[in-house]
Every structure is written in structure tokens, then in C-alpha cells.
N, CA, C and O atoms as CSV, one atom per row, in Angstrom:
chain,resi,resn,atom,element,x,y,z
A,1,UNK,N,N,8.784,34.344,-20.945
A,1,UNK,CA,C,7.868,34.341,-19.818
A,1,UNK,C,C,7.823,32.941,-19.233
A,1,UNK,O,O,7.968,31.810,-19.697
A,2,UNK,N,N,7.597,33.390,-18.176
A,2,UNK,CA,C,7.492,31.701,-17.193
A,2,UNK,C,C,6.280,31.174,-16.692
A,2,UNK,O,O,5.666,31.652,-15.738
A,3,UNK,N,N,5.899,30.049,-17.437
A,3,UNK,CA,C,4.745,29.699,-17.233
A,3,UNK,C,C,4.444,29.014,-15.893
A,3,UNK,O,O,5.269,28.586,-15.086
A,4,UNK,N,N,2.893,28.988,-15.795
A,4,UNK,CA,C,2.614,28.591,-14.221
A,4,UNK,C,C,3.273,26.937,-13.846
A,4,UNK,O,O,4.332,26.583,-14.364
A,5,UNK,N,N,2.930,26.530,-13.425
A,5,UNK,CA,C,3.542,24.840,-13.064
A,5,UNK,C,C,4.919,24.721,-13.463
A,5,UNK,O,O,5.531,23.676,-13.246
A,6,UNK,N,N,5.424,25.649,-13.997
A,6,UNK,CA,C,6.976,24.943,-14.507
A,6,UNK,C,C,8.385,25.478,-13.414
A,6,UNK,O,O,8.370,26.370,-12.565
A,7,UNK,N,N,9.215,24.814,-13.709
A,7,UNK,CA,C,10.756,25.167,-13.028
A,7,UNK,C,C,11.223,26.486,-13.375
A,7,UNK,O,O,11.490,26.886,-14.508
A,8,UNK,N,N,11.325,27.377,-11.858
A,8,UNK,CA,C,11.790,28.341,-12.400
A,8,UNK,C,C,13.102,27.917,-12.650
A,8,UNK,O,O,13.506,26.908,-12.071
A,9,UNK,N,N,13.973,28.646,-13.571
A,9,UNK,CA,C,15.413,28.631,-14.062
A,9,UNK,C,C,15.876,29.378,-12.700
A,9,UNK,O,O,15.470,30.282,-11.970
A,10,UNK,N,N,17.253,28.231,-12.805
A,10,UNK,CA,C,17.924,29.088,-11.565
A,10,UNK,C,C,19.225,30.326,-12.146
A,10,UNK,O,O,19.782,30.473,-13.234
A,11,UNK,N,N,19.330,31.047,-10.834
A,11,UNK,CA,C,20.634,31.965,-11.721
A,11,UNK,C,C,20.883,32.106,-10.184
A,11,UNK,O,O,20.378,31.722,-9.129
A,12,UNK,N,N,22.135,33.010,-10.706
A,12,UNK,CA,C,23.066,33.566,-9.215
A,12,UNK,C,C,23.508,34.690,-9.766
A,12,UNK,O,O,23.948,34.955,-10.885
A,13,UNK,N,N,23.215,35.658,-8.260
A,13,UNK,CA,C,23.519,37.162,-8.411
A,13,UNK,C,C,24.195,37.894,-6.840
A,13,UNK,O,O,24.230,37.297,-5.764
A,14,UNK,N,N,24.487,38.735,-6.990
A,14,UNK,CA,C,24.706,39.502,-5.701
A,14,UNK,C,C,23.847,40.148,-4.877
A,14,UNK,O,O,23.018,40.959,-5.291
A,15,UNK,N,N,24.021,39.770,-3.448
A,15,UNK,CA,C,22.489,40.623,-2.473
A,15,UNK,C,C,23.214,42.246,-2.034
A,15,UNK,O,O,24.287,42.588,-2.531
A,16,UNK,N,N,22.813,42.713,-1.517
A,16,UNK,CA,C,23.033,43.828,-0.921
A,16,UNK,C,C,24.933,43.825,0.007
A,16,UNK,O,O,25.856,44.617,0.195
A,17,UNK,N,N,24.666,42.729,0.239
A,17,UNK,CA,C,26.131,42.626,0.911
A,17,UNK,C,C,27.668,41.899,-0.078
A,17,UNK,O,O,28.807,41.656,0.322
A,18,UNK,N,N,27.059,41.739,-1.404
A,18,UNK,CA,C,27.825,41.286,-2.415
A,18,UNK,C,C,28.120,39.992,-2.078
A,18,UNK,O,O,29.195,39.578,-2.512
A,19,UNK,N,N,27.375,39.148,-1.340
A,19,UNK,CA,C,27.604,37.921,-1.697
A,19,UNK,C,C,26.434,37.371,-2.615
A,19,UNK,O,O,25.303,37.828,-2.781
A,20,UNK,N,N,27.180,36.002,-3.285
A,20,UNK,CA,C,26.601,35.477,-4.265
A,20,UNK,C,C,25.395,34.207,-3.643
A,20,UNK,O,O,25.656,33.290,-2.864
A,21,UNK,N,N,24.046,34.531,-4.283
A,21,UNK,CA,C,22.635,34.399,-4.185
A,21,UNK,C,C,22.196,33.358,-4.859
A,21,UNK,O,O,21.566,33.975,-5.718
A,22,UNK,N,N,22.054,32.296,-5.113
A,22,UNK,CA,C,21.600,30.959,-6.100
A,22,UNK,C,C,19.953,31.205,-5.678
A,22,UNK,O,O,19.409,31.410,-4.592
A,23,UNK,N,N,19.494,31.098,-6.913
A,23,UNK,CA,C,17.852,30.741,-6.512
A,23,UNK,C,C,17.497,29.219,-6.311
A,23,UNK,O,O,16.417,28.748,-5.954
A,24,UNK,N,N,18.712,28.539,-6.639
A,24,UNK,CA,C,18.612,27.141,-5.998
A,24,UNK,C,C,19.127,26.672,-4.464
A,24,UNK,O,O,18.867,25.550,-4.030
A,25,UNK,N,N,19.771,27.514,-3.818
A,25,UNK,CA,C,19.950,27.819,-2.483
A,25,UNK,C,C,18.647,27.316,-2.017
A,25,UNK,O,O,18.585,26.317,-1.300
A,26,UNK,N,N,17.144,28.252,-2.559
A,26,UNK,CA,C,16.038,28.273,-1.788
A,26,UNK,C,C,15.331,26.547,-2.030
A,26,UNK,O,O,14.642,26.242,-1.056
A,27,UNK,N,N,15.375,25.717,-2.839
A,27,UNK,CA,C,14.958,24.397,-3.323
A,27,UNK,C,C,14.410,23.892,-1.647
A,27,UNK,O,O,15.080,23.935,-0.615
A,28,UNK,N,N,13.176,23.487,-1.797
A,28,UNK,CA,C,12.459,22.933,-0.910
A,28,UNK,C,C,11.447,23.833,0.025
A,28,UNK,O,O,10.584,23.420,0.801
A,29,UNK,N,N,11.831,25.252,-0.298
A,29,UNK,CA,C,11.053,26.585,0.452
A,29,UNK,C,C,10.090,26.996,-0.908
A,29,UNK,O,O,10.354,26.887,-2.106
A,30,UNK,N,N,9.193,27.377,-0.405
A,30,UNK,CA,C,8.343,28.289,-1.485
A,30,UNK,C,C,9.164,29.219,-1.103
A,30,UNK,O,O,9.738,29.318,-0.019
A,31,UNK,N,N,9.232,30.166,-2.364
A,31,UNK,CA,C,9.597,31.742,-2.636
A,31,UNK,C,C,8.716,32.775,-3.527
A,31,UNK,O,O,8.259,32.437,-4.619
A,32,UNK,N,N,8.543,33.896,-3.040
A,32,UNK,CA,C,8.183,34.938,-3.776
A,32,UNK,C,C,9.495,35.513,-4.043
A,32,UNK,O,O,10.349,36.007,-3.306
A,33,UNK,N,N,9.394,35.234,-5.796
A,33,UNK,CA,C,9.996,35.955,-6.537
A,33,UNK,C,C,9.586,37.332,-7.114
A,33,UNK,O,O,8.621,37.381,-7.877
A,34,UNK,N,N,10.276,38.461,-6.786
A,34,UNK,CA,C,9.031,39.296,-7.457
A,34,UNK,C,C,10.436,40.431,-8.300
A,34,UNK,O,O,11.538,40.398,-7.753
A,35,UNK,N,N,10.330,40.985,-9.075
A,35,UNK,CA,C,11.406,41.961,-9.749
A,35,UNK,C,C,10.343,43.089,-9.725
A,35,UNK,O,O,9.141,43.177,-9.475
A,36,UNK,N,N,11.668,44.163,-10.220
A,36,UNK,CA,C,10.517,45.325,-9.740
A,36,UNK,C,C,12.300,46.650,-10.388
A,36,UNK,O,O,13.471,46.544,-10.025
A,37,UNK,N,N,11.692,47.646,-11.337
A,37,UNK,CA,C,12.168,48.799,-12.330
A,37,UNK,C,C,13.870,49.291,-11.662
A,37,UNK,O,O,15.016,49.238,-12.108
A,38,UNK,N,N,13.102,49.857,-10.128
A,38,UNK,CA,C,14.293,50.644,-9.257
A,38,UNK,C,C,14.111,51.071,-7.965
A,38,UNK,O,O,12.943,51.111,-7.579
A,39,UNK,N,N,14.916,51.377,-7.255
A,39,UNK,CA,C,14.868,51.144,-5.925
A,39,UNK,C,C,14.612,52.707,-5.688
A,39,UNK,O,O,15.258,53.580,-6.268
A,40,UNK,N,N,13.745,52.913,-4.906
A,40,UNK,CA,C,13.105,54.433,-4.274
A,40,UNK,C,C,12.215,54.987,-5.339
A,40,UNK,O,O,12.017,56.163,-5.645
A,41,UNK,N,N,11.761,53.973,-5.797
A,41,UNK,CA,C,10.810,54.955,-6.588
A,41,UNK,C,C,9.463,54.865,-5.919
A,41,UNK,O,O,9.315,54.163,-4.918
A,42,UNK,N,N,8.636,55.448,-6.364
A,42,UNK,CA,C,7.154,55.211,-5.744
A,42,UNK,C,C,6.164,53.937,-5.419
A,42,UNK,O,O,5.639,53.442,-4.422
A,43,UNK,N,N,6.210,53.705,-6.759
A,43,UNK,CA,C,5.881,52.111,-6.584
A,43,UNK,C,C,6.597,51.026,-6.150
A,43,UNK,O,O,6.166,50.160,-5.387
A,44,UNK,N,N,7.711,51.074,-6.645
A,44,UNK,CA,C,8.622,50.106,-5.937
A,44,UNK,C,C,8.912,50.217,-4.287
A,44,UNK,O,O,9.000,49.267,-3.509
A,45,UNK,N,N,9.002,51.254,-4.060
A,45,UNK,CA,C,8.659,51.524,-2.599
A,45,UNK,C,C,7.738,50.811,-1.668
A,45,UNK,O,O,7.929,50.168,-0.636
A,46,UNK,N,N,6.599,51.150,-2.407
A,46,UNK,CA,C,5.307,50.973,-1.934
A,46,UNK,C,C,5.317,49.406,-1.951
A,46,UNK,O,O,4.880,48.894,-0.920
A,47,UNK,N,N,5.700,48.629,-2.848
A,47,UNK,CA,C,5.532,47.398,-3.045
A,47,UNK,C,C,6.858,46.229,-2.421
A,47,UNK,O,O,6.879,45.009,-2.261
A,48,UNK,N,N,7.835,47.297,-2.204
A,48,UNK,CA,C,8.514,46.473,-0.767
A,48,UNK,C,C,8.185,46.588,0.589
A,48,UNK,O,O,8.589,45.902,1.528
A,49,UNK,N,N,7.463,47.465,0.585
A,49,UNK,CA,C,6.817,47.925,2.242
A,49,UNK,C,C,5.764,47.173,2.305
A,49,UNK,O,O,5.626,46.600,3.386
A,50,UNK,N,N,4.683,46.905,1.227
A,50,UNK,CA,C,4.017,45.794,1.567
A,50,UNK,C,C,4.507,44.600,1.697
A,50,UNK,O,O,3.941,43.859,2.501
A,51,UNK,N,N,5.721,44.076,0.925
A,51,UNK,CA,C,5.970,42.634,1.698
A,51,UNK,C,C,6.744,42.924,3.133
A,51,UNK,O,O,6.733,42.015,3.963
A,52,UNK,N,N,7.394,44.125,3.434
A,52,UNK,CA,C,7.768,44.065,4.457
A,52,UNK,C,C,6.541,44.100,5.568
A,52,UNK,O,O,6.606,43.486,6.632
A,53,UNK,N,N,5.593,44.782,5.225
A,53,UNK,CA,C,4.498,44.835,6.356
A,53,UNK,C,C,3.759,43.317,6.929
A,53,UNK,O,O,3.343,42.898,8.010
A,54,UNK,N,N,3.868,42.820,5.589
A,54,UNK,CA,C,3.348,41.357,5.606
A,54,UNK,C,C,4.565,40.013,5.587
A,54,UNK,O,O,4.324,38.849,5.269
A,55,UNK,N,N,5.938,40.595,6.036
A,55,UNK,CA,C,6.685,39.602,6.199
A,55,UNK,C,C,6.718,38.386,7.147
A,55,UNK,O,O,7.183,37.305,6.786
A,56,UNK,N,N,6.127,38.642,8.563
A,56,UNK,CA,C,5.528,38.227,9.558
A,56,UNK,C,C,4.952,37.024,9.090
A,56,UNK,O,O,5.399,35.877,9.132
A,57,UNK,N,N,3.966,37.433,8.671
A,57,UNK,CA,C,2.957,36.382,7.957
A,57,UNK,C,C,3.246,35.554,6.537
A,57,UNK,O,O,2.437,34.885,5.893
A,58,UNK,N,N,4.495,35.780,6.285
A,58,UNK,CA,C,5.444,35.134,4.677
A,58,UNK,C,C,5.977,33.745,5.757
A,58,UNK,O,O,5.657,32.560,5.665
A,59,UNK,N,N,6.887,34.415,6.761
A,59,UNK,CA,C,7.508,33.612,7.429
A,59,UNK,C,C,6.760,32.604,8.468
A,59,UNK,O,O,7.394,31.722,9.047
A,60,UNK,N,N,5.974,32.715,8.576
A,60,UNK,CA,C,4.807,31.773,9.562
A,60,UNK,C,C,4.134,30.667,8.859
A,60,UNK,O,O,3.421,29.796,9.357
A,61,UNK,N,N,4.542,30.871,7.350
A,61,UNK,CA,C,4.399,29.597,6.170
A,61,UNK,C,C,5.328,29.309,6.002
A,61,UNK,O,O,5.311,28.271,5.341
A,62,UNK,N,N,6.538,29.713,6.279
A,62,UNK,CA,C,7.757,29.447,5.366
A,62,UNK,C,C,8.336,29.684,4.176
A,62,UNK,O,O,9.146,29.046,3.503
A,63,UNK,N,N,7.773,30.731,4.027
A,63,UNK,CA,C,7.890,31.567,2.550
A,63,UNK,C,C,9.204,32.372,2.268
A,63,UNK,O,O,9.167,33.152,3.220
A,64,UNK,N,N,10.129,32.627,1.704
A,64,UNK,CA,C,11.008,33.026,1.295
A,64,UNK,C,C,10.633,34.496,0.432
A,64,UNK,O,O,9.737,34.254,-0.377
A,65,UNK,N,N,10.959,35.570,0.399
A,65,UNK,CA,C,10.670,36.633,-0.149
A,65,UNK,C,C,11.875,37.096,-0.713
A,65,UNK,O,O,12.538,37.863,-0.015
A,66,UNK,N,N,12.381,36.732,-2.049
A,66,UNK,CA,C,13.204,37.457,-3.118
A,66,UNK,C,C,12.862,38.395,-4.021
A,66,UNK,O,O,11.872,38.189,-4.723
A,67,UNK,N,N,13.730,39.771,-4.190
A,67,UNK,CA,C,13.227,40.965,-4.636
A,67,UNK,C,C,14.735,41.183,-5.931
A,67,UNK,O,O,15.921,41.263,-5.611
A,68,UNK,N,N,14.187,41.230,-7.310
A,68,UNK,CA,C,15.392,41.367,-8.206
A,68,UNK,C,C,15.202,42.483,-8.641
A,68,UNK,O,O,14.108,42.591,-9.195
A,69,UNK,N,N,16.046,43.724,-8.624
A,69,UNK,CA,C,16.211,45.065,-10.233
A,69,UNK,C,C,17.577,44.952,-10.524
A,69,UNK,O,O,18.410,44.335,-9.860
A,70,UNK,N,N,17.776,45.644,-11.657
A,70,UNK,CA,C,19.102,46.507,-12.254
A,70,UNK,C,C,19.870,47.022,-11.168
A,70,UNK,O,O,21.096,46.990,-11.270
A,71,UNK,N,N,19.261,47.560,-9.996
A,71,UNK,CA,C,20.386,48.208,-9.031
A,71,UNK,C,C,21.270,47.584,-8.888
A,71,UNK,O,O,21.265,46.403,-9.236
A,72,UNK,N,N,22.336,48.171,-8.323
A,72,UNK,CA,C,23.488,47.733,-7.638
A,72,UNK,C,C,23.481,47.614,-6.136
A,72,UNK,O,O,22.814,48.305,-5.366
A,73,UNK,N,N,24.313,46.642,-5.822
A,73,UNK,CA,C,24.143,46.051,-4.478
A,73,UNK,C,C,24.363,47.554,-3.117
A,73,UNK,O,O,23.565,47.850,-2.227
A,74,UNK,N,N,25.443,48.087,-3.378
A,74,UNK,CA,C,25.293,49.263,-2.869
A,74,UNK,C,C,23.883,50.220,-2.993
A,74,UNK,O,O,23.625,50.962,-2.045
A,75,UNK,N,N,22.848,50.185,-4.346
A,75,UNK,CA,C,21.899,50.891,-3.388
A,75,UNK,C,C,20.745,49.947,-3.165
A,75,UNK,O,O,19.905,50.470,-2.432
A,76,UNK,N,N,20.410,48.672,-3.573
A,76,UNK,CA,C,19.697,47.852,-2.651
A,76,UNK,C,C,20.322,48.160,-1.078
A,76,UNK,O,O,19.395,48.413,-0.309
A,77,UNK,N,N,21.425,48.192,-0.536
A,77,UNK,CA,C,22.180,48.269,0.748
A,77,UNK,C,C,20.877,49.588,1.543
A,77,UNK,O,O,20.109,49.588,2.505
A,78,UNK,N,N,21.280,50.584,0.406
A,78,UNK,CA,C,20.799,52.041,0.981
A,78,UNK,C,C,19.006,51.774,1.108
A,78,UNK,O,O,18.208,52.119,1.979
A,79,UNK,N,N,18.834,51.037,-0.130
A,79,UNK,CA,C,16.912,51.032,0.029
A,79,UNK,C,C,16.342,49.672,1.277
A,79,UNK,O,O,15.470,49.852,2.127
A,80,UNK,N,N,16.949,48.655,1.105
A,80,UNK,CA,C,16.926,48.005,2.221
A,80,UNK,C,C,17.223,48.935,3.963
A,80,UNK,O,O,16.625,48.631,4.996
A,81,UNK,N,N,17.993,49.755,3.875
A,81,UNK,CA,C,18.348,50.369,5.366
A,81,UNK,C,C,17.346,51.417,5.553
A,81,UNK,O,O,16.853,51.641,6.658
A,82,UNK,N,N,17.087,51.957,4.667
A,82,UNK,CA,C,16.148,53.555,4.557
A,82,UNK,C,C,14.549,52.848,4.946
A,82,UNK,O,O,13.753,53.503,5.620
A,83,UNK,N,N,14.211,51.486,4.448
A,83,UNK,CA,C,12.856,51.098,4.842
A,83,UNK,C,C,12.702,49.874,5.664
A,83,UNK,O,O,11.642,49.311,5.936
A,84,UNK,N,N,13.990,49.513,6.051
A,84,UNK,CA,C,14.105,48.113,7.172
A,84,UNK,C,C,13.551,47.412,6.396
A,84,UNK,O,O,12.408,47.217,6.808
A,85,UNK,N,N,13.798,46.734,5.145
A,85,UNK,CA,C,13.158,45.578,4.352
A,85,UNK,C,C,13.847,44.239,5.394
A,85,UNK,O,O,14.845,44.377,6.100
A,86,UNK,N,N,13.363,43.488,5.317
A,86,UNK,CA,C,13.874,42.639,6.570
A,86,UNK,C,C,14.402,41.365,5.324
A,86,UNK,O,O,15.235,40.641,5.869
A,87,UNK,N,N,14.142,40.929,3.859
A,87,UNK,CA,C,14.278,40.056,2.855
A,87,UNK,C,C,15.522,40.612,2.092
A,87,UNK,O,O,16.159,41.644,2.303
A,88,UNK,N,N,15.751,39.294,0.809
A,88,UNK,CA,C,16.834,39.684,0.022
A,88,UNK,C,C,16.438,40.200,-1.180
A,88,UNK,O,O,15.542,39.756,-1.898
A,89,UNK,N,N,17.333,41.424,-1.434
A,89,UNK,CA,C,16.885,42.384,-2.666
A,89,UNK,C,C,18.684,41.314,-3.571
A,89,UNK,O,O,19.611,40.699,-3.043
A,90,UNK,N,N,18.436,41.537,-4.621
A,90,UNK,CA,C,19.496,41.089,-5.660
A,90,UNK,C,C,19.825,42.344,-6.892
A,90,UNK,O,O,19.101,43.293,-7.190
A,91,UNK,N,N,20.735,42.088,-7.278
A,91,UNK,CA,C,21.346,43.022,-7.915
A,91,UNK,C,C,21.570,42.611,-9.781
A,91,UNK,O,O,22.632,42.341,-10.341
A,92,UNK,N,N,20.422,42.679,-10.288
A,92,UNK,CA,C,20.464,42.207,-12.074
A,92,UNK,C,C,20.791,43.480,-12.784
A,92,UNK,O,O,20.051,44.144,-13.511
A,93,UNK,N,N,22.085,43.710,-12.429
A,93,UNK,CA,C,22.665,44.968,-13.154
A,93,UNK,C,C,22.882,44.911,-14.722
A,93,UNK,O,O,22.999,45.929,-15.403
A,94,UNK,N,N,22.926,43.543,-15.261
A,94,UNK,CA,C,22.743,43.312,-17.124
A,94,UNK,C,C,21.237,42.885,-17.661
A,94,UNK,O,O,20.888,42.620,-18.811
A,95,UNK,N,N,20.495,42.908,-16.487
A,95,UNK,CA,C,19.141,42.281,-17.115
A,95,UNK,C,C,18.878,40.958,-17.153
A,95,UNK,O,O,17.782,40.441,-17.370
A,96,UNK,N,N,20.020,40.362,-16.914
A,96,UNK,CA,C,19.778,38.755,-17.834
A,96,UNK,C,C,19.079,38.434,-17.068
A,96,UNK,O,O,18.099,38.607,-17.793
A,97,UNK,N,N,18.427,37.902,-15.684
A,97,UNK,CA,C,17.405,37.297,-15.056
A,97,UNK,C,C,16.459,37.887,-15.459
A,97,UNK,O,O,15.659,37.124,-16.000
A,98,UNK,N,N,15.993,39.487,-15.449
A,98,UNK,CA,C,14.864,39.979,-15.597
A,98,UNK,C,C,14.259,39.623,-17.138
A,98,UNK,O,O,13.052,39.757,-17.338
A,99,UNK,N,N,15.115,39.185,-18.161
A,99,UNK,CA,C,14.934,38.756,-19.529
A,99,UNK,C,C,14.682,37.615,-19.710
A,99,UNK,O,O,13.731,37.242,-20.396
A,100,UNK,N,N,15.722,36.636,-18.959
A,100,UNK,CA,C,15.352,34.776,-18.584
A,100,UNK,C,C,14.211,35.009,-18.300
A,100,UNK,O,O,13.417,34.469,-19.069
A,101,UNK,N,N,13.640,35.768,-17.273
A,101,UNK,CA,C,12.235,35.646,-17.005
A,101,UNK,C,C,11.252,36.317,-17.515
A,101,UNK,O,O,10.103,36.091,-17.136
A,102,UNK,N,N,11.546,37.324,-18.530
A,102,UNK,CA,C,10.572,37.832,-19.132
A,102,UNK,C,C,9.704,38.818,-18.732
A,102,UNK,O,O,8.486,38.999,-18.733
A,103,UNK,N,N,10.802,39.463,-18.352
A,103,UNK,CA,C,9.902,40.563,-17.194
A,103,UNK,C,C,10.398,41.844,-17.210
A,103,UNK,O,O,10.031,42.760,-16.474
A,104,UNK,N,N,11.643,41.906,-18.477
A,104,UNK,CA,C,12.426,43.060,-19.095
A,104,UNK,C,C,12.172,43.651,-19.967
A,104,UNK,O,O,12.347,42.973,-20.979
A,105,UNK,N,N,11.615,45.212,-20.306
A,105,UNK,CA,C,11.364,45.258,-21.707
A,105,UNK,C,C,11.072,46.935,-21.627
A,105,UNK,O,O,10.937,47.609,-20.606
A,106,UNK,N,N,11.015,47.446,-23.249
A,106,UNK,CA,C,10.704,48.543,-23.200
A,106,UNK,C,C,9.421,49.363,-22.537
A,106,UNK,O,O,8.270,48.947,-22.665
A,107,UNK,N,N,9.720,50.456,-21.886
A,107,UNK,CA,C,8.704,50.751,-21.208
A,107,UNK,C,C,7.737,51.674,-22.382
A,107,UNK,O,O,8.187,52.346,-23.309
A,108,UNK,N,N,6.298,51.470,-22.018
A,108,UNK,CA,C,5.492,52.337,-22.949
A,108,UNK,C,C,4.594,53.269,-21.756
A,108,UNK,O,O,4.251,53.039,-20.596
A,109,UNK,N,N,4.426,54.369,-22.648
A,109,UNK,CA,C,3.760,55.217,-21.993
A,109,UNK,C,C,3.174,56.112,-22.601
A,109,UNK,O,O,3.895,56.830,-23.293
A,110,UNK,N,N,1.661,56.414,-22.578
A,110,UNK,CA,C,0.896,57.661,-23.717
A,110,UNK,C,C,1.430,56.756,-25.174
A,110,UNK,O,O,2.026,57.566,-25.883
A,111,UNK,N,N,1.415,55.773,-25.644
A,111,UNK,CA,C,1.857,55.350,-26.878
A,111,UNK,C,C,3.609,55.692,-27.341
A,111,UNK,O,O,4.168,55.673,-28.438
A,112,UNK,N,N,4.083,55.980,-26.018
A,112,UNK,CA,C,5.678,56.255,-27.041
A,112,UNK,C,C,5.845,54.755,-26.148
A,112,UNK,O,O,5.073,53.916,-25.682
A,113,UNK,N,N,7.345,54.968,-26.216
A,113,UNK,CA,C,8.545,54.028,-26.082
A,113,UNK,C,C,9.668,54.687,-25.050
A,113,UNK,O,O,10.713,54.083,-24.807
């Protein structure tokens, strides 16, 4: 897990168009980093449409809005086009960022696994 005040770790991944993404690219911009399970699901839906609704107002600070899952760049492509996300979705198809950051893990539910 990544604690508050500290450096996020940088990594590089693929966006929707398969080019390669450095989170040190962004150095000198604030960014919302946010990861999130899979693309079209309910919540995840819901929670790119709110930064898209409020992108307007990201960019009028200068805010950078980065979005990481497991998908593959082909269907970030499809969930980005289906909801006009106007930001960059990334493609952590092995986990390793979502684990660097601590934000990977078994899901629980009703007490299973």
C-alpha cells in the first residue's frame, strides 16, 4: 500500500491505443490515479462516468486523470468509445501495478473468497 506523502512508484504500461504510458511522463501535473476490477461493469462504469462528468473541472486545475485494470488495451479501446471517457485508461494485464500498489487482491464476499 502507498502511503499518503510519499512517491508514487513509477511503471509503464499500454493505453488503449497500445502505446507505452510512464507515470513519470505526468511529473510536475497532479494526477488521479485511480484502478478499478473491469471495464463495463456496474461500478466501474459508474465511476468512469463520474470522472468523465467532472473532467471539465479536473482540467481547469490541471489535473491529469489515469484509470488502471487487468483489461486489455483493445477493450479499454471499446469502454473508452461506448462512454466517451475523454482520459487514459491503461492496461495491467499481470497485475503488477495493481500489486506495486496494493490495490490487488482476493475478492471476499458473504465470507468466501
Amino acid at each position: 500500500m502507498i502511503l499518503e506523502n510519499t512517491i508514487a512508484p513509477n511503471f509503464e504500461l499500454l493505453n488503449s491505443k497500445g502505446e507505452q504510458i510512464s507515470l513519470s511522463d505526468f511529473i510536475g501535473k497532479p494526477v488521479v490515479l485511480y484502478f478499478y476490477p473491469k471495464d463495463n461493469t456496474p461500478g466501474c462504469t459508474t465511476e468512469a462516468c463520474n470522472f468523465r462528468d467532472d473532467y471539465e473541472e479536473y482540467q481547469k486545475q490541471g489535473i491529469e486523470i489515469i484509470g488502471v485494470s487487468p483489461d486489455t488495451e483493445k477493450s479499454h479501446n471499446k469502454f473508452i468509445s461506448k462512454h466517451l471517457l475523454p482520459f487514459v485508461l491503461l492496461a495491467d494485464k499481470d497485475h503488477k501495478v495493481c500489486e506495486m500498489y496494493g490495490v490487488w487482491g482476493k475478492k471476499k464476499m458473504f465470507g468466501k473468497e
